[in-house]
C-alpha positions, 0 to 999 in steps of 0.5 A: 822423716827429720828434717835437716834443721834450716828453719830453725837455723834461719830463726836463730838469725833473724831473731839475732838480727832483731837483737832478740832471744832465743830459748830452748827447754826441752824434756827427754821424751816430751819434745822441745819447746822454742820461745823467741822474745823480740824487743818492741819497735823504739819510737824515740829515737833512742838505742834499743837495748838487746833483750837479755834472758831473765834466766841464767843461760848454759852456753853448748857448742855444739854441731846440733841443735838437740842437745843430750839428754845428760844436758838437758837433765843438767840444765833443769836440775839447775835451772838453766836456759840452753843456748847452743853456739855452733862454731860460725856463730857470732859470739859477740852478738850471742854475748849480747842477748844473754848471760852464760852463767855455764859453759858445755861443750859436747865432744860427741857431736864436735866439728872442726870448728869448735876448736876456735870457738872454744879457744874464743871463750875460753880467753873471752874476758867475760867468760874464761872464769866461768864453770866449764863443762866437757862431756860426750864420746869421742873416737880420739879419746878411749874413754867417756868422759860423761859429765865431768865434774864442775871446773872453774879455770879450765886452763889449770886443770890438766884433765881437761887440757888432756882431753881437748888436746885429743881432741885436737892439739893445741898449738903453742902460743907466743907472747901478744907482742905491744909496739909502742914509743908512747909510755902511755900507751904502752902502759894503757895496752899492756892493762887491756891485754892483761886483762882480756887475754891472761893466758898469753905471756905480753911483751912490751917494747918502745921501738920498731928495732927492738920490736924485730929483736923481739921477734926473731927471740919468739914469734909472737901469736899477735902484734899490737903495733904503733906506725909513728916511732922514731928510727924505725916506724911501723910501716919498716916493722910490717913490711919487715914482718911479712917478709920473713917467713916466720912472721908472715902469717901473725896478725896484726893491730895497728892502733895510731894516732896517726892521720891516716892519707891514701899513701899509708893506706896503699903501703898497708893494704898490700899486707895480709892480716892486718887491722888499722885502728886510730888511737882514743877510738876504741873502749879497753873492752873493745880493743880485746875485742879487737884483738879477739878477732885478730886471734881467734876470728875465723871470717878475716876480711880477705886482703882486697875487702879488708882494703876498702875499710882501710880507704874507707878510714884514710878518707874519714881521716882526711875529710872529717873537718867537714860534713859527711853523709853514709852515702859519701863514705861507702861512695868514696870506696865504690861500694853500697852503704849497707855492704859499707857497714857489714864490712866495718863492723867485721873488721873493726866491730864498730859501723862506719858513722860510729868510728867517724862520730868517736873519731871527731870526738878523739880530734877534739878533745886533743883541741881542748887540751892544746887550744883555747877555741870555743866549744863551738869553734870546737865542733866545727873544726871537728865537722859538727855544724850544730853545737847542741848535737855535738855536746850530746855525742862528746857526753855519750862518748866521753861520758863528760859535756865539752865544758867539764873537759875542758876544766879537767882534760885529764880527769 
């Protein structure tokens, strides 16, 4: 008798675990073969990099883990590794061990879920210019679709939008709407966005009233929203957006500069959907991540777990002039220092010690700018008491020692 499939599922996740690969080649008639490649154990205490296929790899969304025989067939006229994603996969940590090089999705065996993992990859800036493939039987469309031919921007081709649109209809989206007082932020926002996101129309305002102007004109499918403007800040905008019916349900991205103390964390918190992030954080590739998951995440953290990442933060914000220890932070919020971590890292996709090591960064580079303290007066003002361990973590996170930015903050 078949089995139901749950080995191999749990091997998916223990190799993914390992930041390792997974293969699958199979021949119609002959069985199917599974290589797992698991990085060596680091002994020099430097990051292990995930392994990457040595060969280019066709992505499947699919319910099953036995593809067609037509994909198969495909795969090894091309020479293509088949990796299957099923619709709770983690893309991200899929994206991080291989290279799609082709794009399959298999209307034959879909699940309801593979509407938003579509939608995911297909406005994933590593992967919506990528050949995609739509093929399979299903009962909403009356015809096969059979392999179709080789697509290169699914979007523009009607044929395609037709035939997911039967499969399940697209909602309309609104713009991603950027609230920002600072010119350069704006500007620095409305690039990341143009770039990650191409298909959403961007509107870009300096104000919280024009923010609600904006919205009461379209309501938006996102908004990446300032909290300190002048006249309306973006506490008003965020009590006003979930008080309306129209908005109470759009996600939000708050990206602030702002110290963040457990008064604001209190007023946030309350609120459903929303994601705090600190300005100088986060890369541009990170902040569409970000916004990603806002998006087309379907593992939201619920109000009351998404809370503790916010005290979480507030307490970094408050104490990181001095030492912390991973005990202290998940302590703060009453939790264990692994749940700490898997919650920050689905919420912000960064683990907690990052975000207070690159948060210390951000504080001190604005030292640099505006004072004149030493490099290690620096470090300890930002909670480093050892100077060489904090020129190591500045370069890794500025790509620059304390002393080139200092010479040139702006470069």
């Amino acid at each position: 008798s078949e089995g139901i499939g749950l080995g191999l599922a749990i091997t998916r996740r223990l190799v993914a675990l390992h930041h390792g690969l997974m293969e699958l080649e199979s021949q119609s008639g002959c069985g199917s073969t599974f290589h797992v490649h698991l990085p060596l154990p680091n002994l020099a205490d430097k990051t292990t990099k995930s392994i990457r296929s040595p060969r280019p790899v066709l992505l499947l969304i699919t319910a099953i883990n036995q593809p067609s025989a037509e994909i198969i067939e495909l795969a090894q006229r091309q020479n293509l590794v088949i990796q299957t994603l099923k619709a709770d996969d983690d893309l991200d940590a899929v994206l991080n061990s291989v290279q799609p090089a082709t794009l399959a999705w298999d209307l034959a065996r879909n699940e309801s879920g593979d509407w938003s993992m579509f939608r995911k990859i297909r406005n994933h800036p590593r992967l919506n210019q990528l050949p995609f493939i739509l093929y399979g039987q299903n009962e909403t469309i009356e015809r096969s679709i059979g392999p179709t031919g080789v697509i290169t921007k699914p979007v523009s081709i009607p044929t395609l939008l037709e035939a997911i649109n039967a499969v399940i209809p697209q909602k309309a989206a609104g713009p991603i709407l950027i609230v920002d007082d600072d010119p350069v932020a704006r500007q620095a926002h409305l690039n990341a966005v143009e770039q990650g996101l191409p298909d959403y129309p961007v509107c870009v305002v300096n104000d919280g009233a024009a923010a609600l102007a904006a919205m009461n004109n379209q309501i938006p499918s996102l908004v990446l929203l300032d909290l300190m403007m002048p006249e309306m800040d973006g506490f008003n905008v965020l009590d006003w957006m979930r008080e309306n019916p129209r908005t109470f349900a759009v996600p939000v991205v708050i990206l602030t500069s702002k110290v963040l103390n457990l008064d604001d964390i209190k007023r946030i918190e309350q609120h459903t959907h929303v994601v705090v992030q600190s300005k100088g954080v986060l890369t541009d590739d990170e902040i569409v991540a970000a916004l990603h998951r806002s998006l087309f995440g379907d593992e939201t953290l619920p109000l009351q777990t998404s809370a503790l990442v916010k005290h979480a933060i507030a307490y970094m914000h408050q104490n990181y002039t001095r030492p912390l220890a991973r005990w202290e932070i998940a302590e703060a919020i009453g939790v264990s220092e692994n749940y700490c971590s898997r919650l920050f890292k689905q919420e912000l996709g960064l683990s907690p010690w990052d975000y207070l090591n690159r948060y210390r960064i951000y504080q001190a580079q604005e030292l640099f700018r505006f004072t004149q303290g030493s490099v290690r007066n620096v470090a300890e003002q930002v909670g480093f008491k050892d100077q060489r361990y904090f020129s190591r973590v500045f370069k890794k996170v500025t790509g620059r020692s304390p002393k080139e930015f200092r010479e040139q903050p702006d470069s």
